[in-house]
C-alpha positions as CSV (number, residue, x, y, z in Angstrom):
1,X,0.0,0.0,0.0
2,X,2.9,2.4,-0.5
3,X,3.5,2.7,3.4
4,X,6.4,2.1,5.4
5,X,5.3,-0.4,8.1
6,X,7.5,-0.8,11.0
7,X,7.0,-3.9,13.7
8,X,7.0,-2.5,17.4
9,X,6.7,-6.2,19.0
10,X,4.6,-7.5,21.6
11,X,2.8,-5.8,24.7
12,X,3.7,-8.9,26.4
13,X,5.5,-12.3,26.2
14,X,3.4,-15.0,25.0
15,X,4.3,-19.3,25.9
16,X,5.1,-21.5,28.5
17,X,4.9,-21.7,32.3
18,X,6.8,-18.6,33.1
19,X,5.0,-16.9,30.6
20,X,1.9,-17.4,32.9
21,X,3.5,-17.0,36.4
22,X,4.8,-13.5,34.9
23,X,1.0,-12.6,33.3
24,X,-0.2,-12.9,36.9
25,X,2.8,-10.6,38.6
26,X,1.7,-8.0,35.8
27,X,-1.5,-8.2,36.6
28,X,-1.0,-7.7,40.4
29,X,1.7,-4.6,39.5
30,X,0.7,-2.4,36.6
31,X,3.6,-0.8,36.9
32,X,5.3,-3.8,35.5
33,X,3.4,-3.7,32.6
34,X,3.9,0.4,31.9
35,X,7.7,0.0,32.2
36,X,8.3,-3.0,30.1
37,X,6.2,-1.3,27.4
38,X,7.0,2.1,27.4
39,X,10.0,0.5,24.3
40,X,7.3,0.7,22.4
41,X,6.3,4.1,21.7
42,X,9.8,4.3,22.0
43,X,10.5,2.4,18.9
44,X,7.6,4.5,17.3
45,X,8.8,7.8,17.6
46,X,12.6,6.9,17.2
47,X,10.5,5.5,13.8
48,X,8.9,8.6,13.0
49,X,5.8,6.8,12.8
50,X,2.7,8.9,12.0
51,X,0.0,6.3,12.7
52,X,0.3,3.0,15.6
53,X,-2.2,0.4,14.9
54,X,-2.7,-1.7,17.8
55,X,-4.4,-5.3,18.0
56,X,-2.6,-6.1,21.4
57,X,-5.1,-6.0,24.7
58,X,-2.5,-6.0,26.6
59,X,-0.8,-2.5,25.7
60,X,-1.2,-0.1,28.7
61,X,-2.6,3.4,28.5
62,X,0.5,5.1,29.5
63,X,1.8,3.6,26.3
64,X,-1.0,4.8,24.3
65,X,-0.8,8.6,26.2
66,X,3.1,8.5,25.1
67,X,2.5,8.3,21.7
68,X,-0.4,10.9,21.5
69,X,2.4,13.4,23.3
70,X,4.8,12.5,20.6
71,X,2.4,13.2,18.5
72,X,1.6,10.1,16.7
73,X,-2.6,8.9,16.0
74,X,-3.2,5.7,17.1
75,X,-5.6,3.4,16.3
76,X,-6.7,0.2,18.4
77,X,-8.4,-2.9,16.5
78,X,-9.1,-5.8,18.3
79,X,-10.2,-8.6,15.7
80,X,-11.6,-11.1,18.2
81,X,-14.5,-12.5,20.3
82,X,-15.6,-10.5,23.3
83,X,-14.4,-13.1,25.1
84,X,-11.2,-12.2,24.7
85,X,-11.2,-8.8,25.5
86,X,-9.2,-9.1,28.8
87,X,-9.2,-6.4,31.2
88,X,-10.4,-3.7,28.6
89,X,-7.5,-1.4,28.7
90,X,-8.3,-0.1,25.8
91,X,-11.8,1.5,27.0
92,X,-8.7,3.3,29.5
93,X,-6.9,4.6,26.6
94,X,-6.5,7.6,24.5
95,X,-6.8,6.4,21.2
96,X,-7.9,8.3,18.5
97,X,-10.3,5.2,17.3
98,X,-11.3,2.0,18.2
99,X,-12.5,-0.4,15.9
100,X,-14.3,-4.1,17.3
101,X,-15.8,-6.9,15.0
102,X,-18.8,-7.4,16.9
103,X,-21.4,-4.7,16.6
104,X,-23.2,-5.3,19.8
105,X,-20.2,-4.5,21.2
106,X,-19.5,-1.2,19.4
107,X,-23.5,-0.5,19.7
108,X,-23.0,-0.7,23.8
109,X,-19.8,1.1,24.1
110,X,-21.4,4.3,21.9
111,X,-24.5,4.3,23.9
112,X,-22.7,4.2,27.0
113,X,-19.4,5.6,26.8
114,X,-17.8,8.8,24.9
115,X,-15.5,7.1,22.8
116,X,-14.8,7.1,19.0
117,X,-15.6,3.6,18.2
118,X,-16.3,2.2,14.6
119,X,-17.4,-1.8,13.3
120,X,-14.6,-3.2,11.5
121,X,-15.3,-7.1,10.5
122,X,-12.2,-9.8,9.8
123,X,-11.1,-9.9,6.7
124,X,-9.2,-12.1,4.5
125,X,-5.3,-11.9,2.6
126,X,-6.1,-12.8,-1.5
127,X,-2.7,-13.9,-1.6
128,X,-3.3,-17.0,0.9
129,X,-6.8,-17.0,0.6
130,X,-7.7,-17.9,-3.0
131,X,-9.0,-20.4,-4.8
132,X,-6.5,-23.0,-5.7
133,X,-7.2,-26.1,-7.5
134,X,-10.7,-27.6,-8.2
135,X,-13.8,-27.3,-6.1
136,X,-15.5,-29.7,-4.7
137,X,-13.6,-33.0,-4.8
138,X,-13.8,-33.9,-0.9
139,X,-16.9,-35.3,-0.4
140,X,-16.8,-34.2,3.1
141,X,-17.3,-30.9,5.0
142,X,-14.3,-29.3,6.6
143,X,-14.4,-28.0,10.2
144,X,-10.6,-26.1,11.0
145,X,-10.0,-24.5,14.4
146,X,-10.2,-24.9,17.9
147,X,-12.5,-27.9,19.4
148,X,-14.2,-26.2,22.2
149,X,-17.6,-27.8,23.9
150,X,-20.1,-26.5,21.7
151,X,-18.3,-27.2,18.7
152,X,-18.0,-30.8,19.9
153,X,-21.2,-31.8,21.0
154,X,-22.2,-30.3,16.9
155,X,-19.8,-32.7,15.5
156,X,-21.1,-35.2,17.5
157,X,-24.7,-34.3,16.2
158,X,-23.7,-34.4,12.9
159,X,-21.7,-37.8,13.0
160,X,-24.9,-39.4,14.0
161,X,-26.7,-37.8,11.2
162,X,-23.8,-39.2,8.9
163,X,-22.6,-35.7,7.5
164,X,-18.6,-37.0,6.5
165,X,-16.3,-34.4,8.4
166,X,-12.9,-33.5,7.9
167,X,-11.2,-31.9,10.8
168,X,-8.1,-29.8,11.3
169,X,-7.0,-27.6,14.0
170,X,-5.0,-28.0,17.4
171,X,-7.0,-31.2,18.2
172,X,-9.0,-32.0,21.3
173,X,-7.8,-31.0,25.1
174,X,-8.1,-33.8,27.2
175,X,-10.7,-33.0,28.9
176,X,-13.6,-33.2,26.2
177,X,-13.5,-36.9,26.8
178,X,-14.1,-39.8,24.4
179,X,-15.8,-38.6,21.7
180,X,-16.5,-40.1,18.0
181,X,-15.5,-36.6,16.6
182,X,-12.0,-37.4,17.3
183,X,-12.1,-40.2,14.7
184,X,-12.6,-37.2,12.3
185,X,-9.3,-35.3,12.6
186,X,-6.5,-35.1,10.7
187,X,-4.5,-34.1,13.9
188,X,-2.8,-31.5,12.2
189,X,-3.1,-27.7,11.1
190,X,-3.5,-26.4,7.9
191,X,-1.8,-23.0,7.0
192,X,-1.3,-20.5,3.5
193,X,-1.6,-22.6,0.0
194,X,-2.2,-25.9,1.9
195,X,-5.3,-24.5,3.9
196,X,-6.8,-22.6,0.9
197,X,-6.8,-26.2,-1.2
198,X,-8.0,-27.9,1.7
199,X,-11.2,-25.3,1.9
200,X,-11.5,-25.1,-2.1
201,X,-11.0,-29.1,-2.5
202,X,-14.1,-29.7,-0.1
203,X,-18.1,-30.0,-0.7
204,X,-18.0,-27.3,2.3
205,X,-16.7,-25.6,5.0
206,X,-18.7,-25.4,8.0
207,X,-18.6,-22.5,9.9
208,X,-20.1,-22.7,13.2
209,X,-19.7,-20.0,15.6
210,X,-18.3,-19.9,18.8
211,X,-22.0,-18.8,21.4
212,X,-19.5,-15.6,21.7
213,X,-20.2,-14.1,18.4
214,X,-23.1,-12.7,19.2
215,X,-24.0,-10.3,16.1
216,X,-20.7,-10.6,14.1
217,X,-18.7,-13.5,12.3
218,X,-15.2,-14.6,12.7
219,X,-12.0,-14.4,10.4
220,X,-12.8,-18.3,9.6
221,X,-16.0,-17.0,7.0
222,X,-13.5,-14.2,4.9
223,X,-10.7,-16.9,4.7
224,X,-13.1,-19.8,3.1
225,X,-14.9,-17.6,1.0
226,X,-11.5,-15.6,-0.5
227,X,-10.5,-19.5,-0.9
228,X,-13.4,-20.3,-3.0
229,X,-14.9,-22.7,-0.5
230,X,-18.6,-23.2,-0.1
231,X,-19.2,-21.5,3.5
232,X,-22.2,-22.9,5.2
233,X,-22.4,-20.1,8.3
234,X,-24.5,-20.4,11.2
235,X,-26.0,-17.0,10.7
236,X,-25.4,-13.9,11.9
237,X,-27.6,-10.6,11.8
238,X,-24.3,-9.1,10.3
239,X,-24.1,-11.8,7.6
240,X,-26.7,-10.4,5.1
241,X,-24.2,-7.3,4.8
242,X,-21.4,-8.9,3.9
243,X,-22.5,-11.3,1.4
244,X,-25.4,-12.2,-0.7
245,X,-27.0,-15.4,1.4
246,X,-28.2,-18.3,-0.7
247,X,-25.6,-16.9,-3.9
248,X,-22.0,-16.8,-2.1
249,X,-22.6,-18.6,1.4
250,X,-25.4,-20.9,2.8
251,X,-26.7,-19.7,6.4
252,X,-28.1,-21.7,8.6
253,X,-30.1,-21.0,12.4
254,X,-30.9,-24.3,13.6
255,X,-29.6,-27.9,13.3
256,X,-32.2,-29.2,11.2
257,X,-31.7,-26.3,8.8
258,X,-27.7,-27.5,9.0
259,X,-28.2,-31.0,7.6
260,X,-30.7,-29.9,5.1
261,X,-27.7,-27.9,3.7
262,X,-24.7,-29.8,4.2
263,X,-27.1,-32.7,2.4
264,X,-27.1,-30.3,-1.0
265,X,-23.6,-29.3,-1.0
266,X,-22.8,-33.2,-0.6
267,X,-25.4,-34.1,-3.5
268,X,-26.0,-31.1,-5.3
269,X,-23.6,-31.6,-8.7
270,X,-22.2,-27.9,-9.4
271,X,-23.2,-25.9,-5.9
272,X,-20.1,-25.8,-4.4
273,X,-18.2,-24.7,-7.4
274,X,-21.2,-22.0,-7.8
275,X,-20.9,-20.4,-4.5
276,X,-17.0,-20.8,-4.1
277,X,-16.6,-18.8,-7.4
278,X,-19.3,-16.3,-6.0
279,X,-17.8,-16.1,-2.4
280,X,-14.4,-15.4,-3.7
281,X,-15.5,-12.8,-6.1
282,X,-17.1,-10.8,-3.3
283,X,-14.5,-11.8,-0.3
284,X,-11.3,-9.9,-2.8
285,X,-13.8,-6.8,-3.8
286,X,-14.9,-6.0,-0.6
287,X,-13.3,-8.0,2.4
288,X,-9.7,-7.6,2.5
289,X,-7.2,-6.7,4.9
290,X,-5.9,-3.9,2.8
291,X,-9.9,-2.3,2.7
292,X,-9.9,-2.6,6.4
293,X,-6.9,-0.9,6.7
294,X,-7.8,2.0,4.2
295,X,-11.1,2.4,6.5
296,X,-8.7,2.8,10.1
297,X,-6.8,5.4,7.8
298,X,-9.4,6.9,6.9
299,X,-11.0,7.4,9.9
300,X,-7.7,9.1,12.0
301,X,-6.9,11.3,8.7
């Protein structure tokens, strides 16, 4: 995009046991937090940097304050669930904008608090997320991410139902239990080219969301449909915005309504191809990661 982008690292250190002892300590001392951070905005205006983007929960205010002194706009833009929002910091922080996925979220927060907050949904990369190879030669639907409760016990719905499912992802913690869904994974993640012919290559991806999206979707629904895979999306009240239901993603509300459409992209000759070709047309016109940064820009020019 003809910017100069410079990296400014991490808020905090992320991995392993000491990793979580020292979360705690910062938690318990601020102070920890403001002076292992303050690098930051150091790096930033040693950089010169006219705008900070921030996706990191954990940057402090005093970080944020530093740069506004030095002059720089910042921007924070947390692409997640609000599950994840931790200890909202940045609801603390000066920013010049904030920008949230989920719009109940942003709703709340602008009927309740004077801050300059926008809706800004995930996106997807065309250079990883495309369509590569033929559609639809899988005759399975492909579930990728974490395994979580809700998501299992739906896998374990559809098994008995006999949709074929193709999983990939972290696997299952321990603690789900025995369950027949684990007979469905491929115990291994899929990344770049590989995930995109994985999504393209099957009668359809299933996107079910985790009960925490409450109004918006996830990243998982842009990354399919730039890959040309037939999304079937539990719906969303934000879905019907993004793309054409029924001509680049099948929606579903209920689990009957899921079977009935996994059981036409399994037996309906051409479907999948149809709405991969459609989704991918819409997902690189009007839902990539270089639109959603043009929108932050615009918004702190």
């Amino acid at each position: 995009m003809s910017h100069k982008a410079v990296w400014l690292g991490a808020a905090s250190p992320s991995g392993g046991r000491f990793s979580r002892i020292s979360s705690l300590a910062r938690q318990a001392f601020p102070r920890l937090d403001e002076l292992a951070q303050l690098d930051i905005a150091r790096k930033a205006l040693d950089a010169a940097c006219d705008v900070v983007i921030n996706i990191d929960v954990s940057l402090m205010p005093v970080v944020v304050t530093r740069l506004r002194q030095g002059g720089v706009r910042t921007a924070f833009w947390f692409p997640d669930s609000v599950t994840n929002i931790g200890r909202q910091l940045m609801l603390l922080s000066s920013y010049d904008a904030l920008f949230f996925k989920e719009p109940h979220l942003v709703d709340r927060l602008r009927a309740m608090l004077d801050l300059n907050v926008f809706y800004l949904p995930e996106a997807c990369n065309p250079r990883w997320h495309r369509p590569v190879g033929p559609a639809a030669v899988e005759p399975t639907l492909v579930v990728a991410g974490n395994m979580y409760p809700s998501r299992v016990r739906l896998l374990e719905r559809l098994i008995a139902k006999g949709i074929p499912l193709t999983l990939y992802g972290p696997g299952f913690p321990r603690w789900t239990g025995d369950t027949p869904a684990r007979d469905r994974h491929t115990r291994r993640c899929v990344f770049g080219e590989e995930k995109a012919r994985v999504f393209r290559s099957a009668a359809g991806v299933l996107n079910a969301l985790h009960p925490a999206e409450i109004v918006g979707v996830n990243a998982r629904l842009f990354e399919a449909a730039g890959s040309g895979a037939a999304v079937l999306a539990e719906f969303r009240p934000s879905l019907p915005d993004l793309f054409e239901l029924g001509h680049e993603v099948l929606t579903f509300r209920d689990f009957d309504e899921l079977v009935d459409q996994a059981t036409r992209l399994l037996n309906e000759p051409g479907l999948t191809a149809r709405l991969g070709d459609a989704a991918a047309r819409r997902a690189h016109r009007d839902h990539t990661y270089e639109l959603r940064i043009e929108a932050i820009l615009e918004k702190l020019s």
